[in-house]
N, CA, C and O atoms as a printed pandas DataFrame, in Angstrom:
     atom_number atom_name residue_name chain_id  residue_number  x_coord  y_coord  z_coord
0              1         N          UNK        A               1    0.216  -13.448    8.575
1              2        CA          UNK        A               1   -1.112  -13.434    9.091
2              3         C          UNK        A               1   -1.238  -12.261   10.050
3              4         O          UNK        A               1   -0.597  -12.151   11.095
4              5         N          UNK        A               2   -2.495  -11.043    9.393
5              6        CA          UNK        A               2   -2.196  -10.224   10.665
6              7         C          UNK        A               2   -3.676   -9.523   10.358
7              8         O          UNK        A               2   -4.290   -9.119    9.370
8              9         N          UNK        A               3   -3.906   -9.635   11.997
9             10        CA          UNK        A               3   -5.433   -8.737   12.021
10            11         C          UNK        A               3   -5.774   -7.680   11.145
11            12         O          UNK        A               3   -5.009   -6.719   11.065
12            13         N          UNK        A               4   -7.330   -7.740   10.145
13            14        CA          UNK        A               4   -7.624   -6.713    9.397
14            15         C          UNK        A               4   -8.731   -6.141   10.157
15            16         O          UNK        A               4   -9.501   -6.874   10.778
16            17         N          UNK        A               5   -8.867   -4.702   10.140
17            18        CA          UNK        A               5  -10.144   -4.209   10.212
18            19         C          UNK        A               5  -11.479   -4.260    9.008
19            20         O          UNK        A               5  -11.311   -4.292    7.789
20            21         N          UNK        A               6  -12.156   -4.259    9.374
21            22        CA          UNK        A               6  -13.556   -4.773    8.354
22            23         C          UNK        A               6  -14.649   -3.624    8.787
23            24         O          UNK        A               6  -14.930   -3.427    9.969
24            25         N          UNK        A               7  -15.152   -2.992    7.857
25            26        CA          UNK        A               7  -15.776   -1.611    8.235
26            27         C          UNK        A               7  -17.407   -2.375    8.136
27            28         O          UNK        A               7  -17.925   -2.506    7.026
28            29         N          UNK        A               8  -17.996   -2.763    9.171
29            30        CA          UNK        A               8  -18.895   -3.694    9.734
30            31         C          UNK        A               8  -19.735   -3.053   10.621
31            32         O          UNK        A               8  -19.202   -2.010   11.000
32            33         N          UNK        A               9  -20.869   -3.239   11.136
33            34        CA          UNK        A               9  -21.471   -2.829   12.605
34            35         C          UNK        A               9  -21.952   -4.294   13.190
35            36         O          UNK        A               9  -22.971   -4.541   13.835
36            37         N          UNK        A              10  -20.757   -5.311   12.708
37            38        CA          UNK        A              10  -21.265   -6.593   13.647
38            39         C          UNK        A              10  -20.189   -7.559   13.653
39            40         O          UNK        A              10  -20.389   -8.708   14.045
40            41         N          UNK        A              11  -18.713   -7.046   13.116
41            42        CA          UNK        A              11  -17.568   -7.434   13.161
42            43         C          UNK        A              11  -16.797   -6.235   12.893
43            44         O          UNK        A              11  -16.932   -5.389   12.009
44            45         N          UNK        A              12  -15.562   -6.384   14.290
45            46        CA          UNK        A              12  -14.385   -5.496   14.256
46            47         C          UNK        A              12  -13.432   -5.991   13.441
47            48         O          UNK        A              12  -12.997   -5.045   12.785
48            49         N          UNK        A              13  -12.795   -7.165   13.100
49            50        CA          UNK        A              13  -11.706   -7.599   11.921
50            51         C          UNK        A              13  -11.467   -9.064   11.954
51            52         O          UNK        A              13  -12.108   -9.721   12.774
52            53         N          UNK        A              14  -10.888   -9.472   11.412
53            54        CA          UNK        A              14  -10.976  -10.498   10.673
54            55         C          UNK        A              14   -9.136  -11.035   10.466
55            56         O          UNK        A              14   -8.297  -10.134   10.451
56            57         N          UNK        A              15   -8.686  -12.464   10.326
57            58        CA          UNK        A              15   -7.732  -12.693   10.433
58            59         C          UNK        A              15   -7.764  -14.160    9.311
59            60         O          UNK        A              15   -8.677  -14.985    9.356
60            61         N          UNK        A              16   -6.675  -14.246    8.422
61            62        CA          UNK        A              16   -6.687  -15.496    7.340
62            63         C          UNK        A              16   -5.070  -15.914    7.468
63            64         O          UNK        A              16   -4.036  -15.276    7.267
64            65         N          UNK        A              17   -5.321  -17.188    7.866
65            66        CA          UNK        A              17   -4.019  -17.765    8.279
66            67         C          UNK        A              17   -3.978  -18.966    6.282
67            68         O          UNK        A              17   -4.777  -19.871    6.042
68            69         N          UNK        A              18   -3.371  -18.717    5.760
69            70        CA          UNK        A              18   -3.665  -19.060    4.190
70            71         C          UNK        A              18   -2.961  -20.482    4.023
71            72         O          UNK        A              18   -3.195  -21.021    2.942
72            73         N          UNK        A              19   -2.272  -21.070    4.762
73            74        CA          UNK        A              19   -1.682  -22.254    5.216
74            75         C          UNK        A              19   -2.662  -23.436    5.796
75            76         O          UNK        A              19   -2.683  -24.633    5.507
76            77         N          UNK        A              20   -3.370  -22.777    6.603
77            78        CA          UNK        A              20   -4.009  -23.586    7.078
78            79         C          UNK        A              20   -5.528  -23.527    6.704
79            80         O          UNK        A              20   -6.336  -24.426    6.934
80            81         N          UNK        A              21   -5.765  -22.462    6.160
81            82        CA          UNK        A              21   -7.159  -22.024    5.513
82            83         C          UNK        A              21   -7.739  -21.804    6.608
83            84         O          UNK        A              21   -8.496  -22.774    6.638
84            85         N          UNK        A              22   -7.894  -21.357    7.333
85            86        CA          UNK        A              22   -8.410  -20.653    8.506
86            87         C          UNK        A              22   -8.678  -19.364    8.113
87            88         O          UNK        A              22   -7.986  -18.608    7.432
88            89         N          UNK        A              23   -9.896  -19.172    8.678
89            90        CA          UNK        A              23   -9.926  -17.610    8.831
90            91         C          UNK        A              23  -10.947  -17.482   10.292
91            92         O          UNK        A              23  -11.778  -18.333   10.607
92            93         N          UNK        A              24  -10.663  -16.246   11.052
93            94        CA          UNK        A              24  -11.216  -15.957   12.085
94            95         C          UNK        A              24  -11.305  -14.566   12.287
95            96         O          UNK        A              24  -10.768  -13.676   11.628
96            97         N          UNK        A              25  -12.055  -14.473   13.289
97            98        CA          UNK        A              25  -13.379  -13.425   12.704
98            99         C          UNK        A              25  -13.529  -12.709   14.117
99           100         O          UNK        A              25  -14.094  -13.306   15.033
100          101         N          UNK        A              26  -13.102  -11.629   14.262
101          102        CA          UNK        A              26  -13.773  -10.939   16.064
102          103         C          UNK        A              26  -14.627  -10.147   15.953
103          104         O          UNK        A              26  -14.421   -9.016   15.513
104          105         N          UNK        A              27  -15.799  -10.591   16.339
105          106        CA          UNK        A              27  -17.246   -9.698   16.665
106          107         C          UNK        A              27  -17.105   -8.499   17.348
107          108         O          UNK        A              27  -16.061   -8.310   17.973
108          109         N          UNK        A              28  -18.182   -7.460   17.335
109          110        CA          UNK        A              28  -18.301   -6.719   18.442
110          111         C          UNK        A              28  -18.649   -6.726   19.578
111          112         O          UNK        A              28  -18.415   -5.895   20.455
112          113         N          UNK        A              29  -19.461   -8.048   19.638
113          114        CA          UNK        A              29  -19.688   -8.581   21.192
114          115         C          UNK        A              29  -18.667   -9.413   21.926
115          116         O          UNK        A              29  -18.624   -9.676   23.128
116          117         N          UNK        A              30  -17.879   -9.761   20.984
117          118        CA          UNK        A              30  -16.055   -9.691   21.713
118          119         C          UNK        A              30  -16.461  -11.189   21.284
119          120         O          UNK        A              30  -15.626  -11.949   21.774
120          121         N          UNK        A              31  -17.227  -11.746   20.706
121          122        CA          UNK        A              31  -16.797  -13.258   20.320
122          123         C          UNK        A              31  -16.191  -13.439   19.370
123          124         O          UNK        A              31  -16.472  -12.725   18.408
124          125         N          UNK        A              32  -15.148  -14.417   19.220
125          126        CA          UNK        A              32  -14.290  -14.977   17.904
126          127         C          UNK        A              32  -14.456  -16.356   17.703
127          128         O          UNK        A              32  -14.273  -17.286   18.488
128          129         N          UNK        A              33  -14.912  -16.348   16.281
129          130        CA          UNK        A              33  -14.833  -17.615   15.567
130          131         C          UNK        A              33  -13.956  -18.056   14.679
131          132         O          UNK        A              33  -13.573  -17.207   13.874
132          133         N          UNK        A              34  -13.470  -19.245   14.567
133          134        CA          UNK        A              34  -12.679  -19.662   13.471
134          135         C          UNK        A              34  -13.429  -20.401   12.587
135          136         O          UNK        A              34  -14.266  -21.129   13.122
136          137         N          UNK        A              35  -13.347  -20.430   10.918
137          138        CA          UNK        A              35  -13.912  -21.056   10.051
138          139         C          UNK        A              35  -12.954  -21.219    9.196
139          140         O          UNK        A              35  -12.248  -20.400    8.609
140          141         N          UNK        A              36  -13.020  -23.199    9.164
141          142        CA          UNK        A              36  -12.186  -24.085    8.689
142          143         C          UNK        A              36  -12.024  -24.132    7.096
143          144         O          UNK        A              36  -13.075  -23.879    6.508
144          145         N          UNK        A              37  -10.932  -24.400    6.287
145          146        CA          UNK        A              37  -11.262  -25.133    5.158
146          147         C          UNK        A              37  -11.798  -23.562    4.154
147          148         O          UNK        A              37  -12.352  -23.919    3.115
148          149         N          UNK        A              38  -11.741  -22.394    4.261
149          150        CA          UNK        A              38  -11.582  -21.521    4.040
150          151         C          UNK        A              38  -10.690  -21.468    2.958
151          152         O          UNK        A              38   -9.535  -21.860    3.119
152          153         N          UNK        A              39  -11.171  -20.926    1.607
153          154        CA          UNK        A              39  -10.438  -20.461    0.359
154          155         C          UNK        A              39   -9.572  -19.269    0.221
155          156         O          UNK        A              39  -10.055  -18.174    0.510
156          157         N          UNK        A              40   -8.764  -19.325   -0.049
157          158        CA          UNK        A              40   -8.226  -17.403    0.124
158          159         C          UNK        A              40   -8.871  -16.612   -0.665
159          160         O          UNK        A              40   -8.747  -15.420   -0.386
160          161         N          UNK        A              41   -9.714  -16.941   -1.828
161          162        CA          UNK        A              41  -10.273  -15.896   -2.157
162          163         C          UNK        A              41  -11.692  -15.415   -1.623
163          164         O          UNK        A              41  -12.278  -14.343   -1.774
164          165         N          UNK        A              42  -11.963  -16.316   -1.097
165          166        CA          UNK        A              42  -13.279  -15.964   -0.093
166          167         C          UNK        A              42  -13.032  -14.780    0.705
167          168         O          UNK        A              42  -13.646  -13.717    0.802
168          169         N          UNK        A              43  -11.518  -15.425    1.493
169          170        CA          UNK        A              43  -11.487  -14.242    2.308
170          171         C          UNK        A              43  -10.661  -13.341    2.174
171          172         O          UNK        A              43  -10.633  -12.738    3.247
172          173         N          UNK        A              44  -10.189  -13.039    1.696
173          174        CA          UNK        A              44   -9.887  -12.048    0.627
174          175         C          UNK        A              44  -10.781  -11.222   -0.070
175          176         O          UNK        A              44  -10.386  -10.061   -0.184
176          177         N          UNK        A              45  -12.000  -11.512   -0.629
177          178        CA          UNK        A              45  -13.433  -11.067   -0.935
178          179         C          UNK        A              45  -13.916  -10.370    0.727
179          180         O          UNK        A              45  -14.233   -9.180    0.714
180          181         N          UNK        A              46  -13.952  -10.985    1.858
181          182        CA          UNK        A              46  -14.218  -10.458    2.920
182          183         C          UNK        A              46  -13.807   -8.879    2.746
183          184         O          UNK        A              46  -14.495   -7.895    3.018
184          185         N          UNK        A              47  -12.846   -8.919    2.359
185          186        CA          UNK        A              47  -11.995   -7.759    3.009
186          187         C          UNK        A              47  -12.204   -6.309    1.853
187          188         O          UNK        A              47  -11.976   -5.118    2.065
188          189         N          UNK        A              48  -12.651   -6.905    0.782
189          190        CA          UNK        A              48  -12.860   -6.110   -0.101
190          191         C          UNK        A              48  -14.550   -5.740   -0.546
191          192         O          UNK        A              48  -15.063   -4.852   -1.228
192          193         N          UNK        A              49  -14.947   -6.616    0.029
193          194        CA          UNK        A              49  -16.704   -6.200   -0.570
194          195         C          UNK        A              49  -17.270   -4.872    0.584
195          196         O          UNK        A              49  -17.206   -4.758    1.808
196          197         N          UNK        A              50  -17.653   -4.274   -0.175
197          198        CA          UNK        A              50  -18.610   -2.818    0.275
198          199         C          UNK        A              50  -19.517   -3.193    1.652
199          200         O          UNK        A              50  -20.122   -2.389    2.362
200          201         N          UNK        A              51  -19.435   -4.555    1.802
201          202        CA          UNK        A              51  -20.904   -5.072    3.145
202          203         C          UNK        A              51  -20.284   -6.564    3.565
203          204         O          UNK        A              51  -20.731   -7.687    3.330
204          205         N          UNK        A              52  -19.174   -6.176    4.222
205          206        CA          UNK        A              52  -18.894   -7.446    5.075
206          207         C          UNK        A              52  -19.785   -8.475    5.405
207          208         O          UNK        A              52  -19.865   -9.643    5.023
208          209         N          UNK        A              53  -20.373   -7.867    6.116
209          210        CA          UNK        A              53  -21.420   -8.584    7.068
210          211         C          UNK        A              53  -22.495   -9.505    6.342
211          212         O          UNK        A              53  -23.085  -10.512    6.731
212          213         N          UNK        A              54  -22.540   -8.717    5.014
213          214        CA          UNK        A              54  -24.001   -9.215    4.278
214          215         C          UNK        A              54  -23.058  -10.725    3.504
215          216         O          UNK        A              54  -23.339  -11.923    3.551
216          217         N          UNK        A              55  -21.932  -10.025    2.861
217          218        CA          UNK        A              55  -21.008  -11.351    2.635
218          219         C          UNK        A              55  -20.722  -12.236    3.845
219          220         O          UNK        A              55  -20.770  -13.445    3.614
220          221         N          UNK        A              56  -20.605  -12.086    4.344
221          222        CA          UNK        A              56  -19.962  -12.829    5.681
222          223         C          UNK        A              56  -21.663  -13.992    5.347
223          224         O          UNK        A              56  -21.761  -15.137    4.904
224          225         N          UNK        A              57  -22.245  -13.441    5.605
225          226        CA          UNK        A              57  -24.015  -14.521    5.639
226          227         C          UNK        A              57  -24.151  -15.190    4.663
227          228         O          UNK        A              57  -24.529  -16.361    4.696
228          229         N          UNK        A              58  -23.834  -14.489    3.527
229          230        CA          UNK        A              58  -24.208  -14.968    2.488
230          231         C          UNK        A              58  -23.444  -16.226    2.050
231          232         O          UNK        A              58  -24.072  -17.211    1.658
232          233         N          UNK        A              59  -21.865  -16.214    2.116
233          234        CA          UNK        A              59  -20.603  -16.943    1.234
234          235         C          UNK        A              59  -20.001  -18.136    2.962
235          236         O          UNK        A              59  -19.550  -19.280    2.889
236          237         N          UNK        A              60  -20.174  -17.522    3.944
237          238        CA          UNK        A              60  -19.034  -17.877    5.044
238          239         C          UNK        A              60  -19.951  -18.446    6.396
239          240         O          UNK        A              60  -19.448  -19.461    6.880
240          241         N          UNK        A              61  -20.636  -18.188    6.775
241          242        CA          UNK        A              61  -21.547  -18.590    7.891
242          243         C          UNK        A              61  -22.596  -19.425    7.127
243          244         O          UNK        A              61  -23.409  -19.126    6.252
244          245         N          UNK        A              62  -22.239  -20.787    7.879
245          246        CA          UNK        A              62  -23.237  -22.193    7.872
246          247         C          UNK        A              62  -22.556  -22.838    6.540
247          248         O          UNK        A              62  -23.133  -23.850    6.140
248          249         N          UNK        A              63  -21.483  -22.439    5.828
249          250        CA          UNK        A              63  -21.295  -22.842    4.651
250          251         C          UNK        A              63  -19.614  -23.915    5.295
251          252         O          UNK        A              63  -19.484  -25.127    5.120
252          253         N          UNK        A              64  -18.686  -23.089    5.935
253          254        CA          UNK        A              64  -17.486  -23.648    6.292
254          255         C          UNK        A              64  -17.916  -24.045    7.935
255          256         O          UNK        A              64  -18.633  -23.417    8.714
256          257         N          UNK        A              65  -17.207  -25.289    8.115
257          258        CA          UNK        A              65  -16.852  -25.769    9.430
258          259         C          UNK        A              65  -16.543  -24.561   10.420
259          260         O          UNK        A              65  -15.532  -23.895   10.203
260          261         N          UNK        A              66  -17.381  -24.243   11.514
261          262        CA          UNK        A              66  -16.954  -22.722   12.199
262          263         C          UNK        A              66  -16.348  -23.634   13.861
263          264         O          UNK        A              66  -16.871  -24.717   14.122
264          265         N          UNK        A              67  -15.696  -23.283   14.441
265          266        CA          UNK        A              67  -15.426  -23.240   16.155
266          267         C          UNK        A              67  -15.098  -22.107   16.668
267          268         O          UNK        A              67  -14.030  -21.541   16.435
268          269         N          UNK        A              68  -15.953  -21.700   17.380
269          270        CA          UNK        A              68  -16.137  -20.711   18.617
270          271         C          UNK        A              68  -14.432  -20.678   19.868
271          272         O          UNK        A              68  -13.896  -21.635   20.425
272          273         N          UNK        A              69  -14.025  -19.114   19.906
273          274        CA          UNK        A              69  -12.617  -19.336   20.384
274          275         C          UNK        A              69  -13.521  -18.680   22.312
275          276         O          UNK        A              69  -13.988  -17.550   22.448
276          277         N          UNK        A              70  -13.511  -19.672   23.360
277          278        CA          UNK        A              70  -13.812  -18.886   24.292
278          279         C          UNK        A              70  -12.618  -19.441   25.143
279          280         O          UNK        A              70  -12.265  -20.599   25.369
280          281         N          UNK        A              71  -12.036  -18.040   25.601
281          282        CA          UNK        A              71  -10.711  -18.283   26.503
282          283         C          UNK        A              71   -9.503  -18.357   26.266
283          284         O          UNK        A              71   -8.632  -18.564   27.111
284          285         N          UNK        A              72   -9.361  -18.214   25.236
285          286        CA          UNK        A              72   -8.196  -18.823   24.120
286          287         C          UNK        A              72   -8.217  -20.355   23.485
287          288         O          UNK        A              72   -7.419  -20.893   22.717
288          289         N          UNK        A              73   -9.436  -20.854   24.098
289          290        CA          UNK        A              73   -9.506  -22.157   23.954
290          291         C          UNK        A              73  -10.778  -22.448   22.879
291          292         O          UNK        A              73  -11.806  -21.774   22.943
292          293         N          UNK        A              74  -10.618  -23.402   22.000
293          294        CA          UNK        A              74  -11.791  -23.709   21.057
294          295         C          UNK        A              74  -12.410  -24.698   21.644
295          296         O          UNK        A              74  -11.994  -25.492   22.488
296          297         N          UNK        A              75  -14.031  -24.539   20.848
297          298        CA          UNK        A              75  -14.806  -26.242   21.245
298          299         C          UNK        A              75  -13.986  -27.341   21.844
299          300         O          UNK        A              75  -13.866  -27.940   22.913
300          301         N          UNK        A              76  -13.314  -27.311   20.239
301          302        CA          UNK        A              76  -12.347  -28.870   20.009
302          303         C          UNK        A              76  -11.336  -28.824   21.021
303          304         O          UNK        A              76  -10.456  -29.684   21.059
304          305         N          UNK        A              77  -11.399  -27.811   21.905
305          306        CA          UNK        A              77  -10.250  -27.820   23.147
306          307         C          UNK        A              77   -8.868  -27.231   22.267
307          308         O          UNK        A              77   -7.767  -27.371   22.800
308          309         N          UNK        A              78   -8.927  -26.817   21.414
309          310        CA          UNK        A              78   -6.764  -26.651   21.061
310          311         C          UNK        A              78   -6.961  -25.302   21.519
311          312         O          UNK        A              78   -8.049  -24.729   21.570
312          313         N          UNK        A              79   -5.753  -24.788   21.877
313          314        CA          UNK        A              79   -5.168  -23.378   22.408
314          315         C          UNK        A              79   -5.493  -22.316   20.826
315          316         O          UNK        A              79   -5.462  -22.555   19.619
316          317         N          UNK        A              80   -5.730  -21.356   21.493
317          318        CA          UNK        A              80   -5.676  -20.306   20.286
318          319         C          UNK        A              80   -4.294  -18.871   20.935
319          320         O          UNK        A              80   -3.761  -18.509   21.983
320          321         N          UNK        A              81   -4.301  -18.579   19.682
321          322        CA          UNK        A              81   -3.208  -17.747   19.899
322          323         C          UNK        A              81   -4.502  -16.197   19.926
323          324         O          UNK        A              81   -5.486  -16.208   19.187
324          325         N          UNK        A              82   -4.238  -15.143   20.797
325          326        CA          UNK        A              82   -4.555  -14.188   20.957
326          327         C          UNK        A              82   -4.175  -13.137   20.715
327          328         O          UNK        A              82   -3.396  -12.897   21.638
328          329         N          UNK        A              83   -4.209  -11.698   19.601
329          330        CA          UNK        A              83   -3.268  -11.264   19.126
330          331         C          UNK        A              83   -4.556  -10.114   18.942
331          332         O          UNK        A              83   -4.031   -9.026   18.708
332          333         N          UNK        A              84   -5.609  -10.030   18.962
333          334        CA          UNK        A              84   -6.857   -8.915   18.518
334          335         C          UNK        A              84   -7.041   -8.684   19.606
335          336         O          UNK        A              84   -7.156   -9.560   20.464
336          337         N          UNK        A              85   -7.124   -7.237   19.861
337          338        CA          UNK        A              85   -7.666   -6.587   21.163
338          339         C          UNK        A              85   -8.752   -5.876   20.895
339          340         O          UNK        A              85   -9.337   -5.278   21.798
């Protein structure tokens, strides 16, 4: 599992933990989300489509379970690991 860049003007990169189906996502306004239950080829498709962002709306936002990472800490309270600068 290791930070990708995503050529975006509303996300810096993107991270798919394929075990757990996670994938998480760091904005340019420095917020990170995690979205649950995540297919690998979804995100995998992230990483390859010409318009992140427009995929990202279309396939991934409002569709998978999302939690917001503020602090290292999620909604649901569990620790997040920090590794994107």
């Amino acid at each position: 599992m290791a930070w990708r860049a995503l050529q975006s003007n509303h996300m810096l990169g993107a991270e798919y933990d394929e075990e757990l189906g996670i994938l998480s996502i760091r904005f340019v306004n420095g917020a990170l989300y995690r979205y649950a239950q995540v297919p690998a080829t979804v995100a995998d498709s992230l990483f390859q489509v010409p318009s992140p962002g427009t995929y990202f709306h279309d396939k991934i936002k409002g569709v998978y379970p999302e939690s917001k990472v503020v602090d290292g800490v999620t909604k649901r309270g569990r620790r997040s690991v920090r590794r994107f600068k």
